[in-house]
Each structure stands twice: as structure tokens, then as C-alpha cells.
N, C-alpha and C positions, 0 to 999 in steps of 0.2 A: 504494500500500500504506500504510493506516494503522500508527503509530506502536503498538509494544505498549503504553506503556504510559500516552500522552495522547491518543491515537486522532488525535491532528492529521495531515495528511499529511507522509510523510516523504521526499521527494525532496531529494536531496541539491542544493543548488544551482551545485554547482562540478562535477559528474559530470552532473550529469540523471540521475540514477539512485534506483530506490526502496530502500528501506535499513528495515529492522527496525525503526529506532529514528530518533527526531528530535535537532537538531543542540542543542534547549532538555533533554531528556533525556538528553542523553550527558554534558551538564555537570554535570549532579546528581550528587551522590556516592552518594544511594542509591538512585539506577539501576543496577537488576540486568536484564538481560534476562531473560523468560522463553524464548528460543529455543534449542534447542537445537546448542551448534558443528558438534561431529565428527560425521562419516558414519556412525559405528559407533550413536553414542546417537541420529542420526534414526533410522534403521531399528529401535533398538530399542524405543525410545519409541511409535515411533506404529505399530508391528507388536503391540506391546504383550506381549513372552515373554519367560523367560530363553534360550528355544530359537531365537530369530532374533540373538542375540549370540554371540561368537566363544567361550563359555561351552560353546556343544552339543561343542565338541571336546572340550574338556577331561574333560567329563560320559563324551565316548562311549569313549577314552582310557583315564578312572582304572575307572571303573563305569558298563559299556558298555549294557547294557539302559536306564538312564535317558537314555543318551546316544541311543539306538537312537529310542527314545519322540520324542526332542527332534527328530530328525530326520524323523520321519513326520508328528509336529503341526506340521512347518517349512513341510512340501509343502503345494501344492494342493489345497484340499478335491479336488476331481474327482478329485485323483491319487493320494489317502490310501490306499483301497482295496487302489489296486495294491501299495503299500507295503506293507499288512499281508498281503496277499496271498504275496507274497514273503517278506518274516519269518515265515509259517506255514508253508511251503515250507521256506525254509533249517532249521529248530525239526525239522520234521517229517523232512527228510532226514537231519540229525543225529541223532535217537534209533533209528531204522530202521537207521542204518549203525554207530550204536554205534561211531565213531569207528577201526572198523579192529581194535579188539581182542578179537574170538570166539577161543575155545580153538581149537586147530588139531584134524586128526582123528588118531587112532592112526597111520593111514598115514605120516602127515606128521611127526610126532615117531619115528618110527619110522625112516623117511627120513634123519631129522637121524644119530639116530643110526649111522646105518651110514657117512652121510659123512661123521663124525668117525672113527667107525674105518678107514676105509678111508686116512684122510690119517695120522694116528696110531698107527692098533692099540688107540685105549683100550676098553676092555672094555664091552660095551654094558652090563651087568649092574651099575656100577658107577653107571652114568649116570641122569640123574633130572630129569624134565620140571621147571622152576620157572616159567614163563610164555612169555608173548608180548610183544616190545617191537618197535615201528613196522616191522611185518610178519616178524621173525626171531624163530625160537623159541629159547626159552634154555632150556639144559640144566648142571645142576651134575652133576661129575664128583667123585666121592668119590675121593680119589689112593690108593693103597696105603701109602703112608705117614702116619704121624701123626696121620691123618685130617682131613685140609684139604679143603676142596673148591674146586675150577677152576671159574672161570663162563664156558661154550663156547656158541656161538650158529651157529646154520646161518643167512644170509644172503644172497639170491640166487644160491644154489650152491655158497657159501664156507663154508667153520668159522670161525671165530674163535676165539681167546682173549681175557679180560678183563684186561689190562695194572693191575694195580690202580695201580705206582707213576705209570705216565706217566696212568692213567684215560684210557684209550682201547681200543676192540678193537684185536687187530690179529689178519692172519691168520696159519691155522695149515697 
């Protein structure tokens, strides 16, 4: 292996070993190698991306679509396909599934309601559909006093209440 940067041969004479750099080169003060050390900058260097440095994680992490990118341009041409293939797949089953939160039907808010009165007695007539949270429907109960309102949720079979002080459901 020629020397980077006198081209002379550089086999070390006390190793028999070939070496980057010559033993007249190493004395120079402005010998710099051009090689590069660590494992992290060969790969990234001569892959030539920010997406083959430990950089894609951080990218996929903070702001995950650039990170997503970095990790498809990382693969194998022959493999990319699949990649996007997949990302079009995961995209496409997420808007289709709308993450879970469709309005419930009448029946089903209807439902909630009676299983809260049935554990309770509160007045259905008081109660008032406010949405859907990770599959339990929420219903605000207007109290007869003061006019406060209760945040009550049906949850696979359960009522809840909304604990404001502890900020938890709990059941009712």
C-alpha cells in the first residue's frame, strides 16, 4: 500500500505491515492524513449521506417523515420499492381507519346512557353526548345543582367518572 501522501511504499519495517502513511511522513509536522479513523465516518464518507450516519435516528425521533425518507434511501436499491411499498400501506391504512375515532351510532350513546343510569339513576334527559376518547364514549351530565357538569364515560361495560382532582377516571 502506497503512502497517502509520498506515494513511496509504506510497510512498516518492525511489523511487516502496510500502514496509511510512511515512517518519513509521520515525522513531518504537516502530515495530516487524508484517511479517515472511526467506523462511523468510513461508512459515512464513502456511502456518501446524512442517512447512513447515526443522524437517521435522531431525524426519525425528532421529525419522523425525514427520518422515514433517510431510512428507505439507507436500503437497497432492489429493496426501496418494498419500502415505499409499505409506507403506502401503513399512510393508506391510517386515513381508512381514521385512527379509531368515528362518532358512535344512536344505539350506542344511547347504551351508555342507560348504563349510567342503571349504576346511578342519573336522569338520561340531563345527559349529553361530548365525544369519543380511545374507544369510550363521553357523556357530560348537567347535575341539578348549580349547574356543573360530570364528565361520565361508558368503557368496556363500565361508567366512569372524571376525578378532576386526582385527573383520572374512576369507576362509578
Amino acid at each position: 500500500m502506497p503512502c497517502n501522501f509520498c506515494g513511496k511504499s509504506s510497510i512498516n519495517p518492525w511489523t511487516d505491515k502496510e500502514e496509511d502513511i510512511c515512517g518519513e511522513c509521520i515525522g513531518s509536522k504537516n502530515a495530516k492524513p487524508d484517511v479517515v479513523t472511526s467506523e462511523t465516518e468510513k461508512s459515512s464518507s464513502s456511502r456518501g449521506g446524512w442517512y447512513w450516519s447515526k443522524w437517521v435516528w435522531v431525524w426519525l425521533i425528532i421529525i419522523w417523515p425525514v427520518g422515514v425518507y433517510g431510512l428507505v434511501k439507507r436500503a437497497p436499491s432492489e429493496h426501496r420499492k418494498w419500502w415505499w411499498i409499505g409506507l403506502g400501506i401503513f399512510v393508506l391504512f391510517s386515513f381508512v381507519n381514521g385512527g379509531g375515532s368515528s362518532k358512535p351510532t344512536e344505539a350506542e350513546i344511547s347504551a351508555c346512557k342507560k348504563l349510567i343510569w342503571q349504576h346511578n339513576r342519573y336522569e338520561p334527559s340531563r345527559m349529553i353526548y361530548s365525544g369519543k376518547e380511545y374507544g369510550a364514549i363521553i357523556i357530560d351530565y348537567a347535575t341539578p345543582t348549580y349547574g356543573n357538569y360530570w364528565k361520565l364515560r361508558c368503557k368496556n361495560g363500565n361508567p366512569q367518572v372524571w376525578a378532576p382532582g386526582a385527573s383520572m377516571w374512576m369507576d362509578i
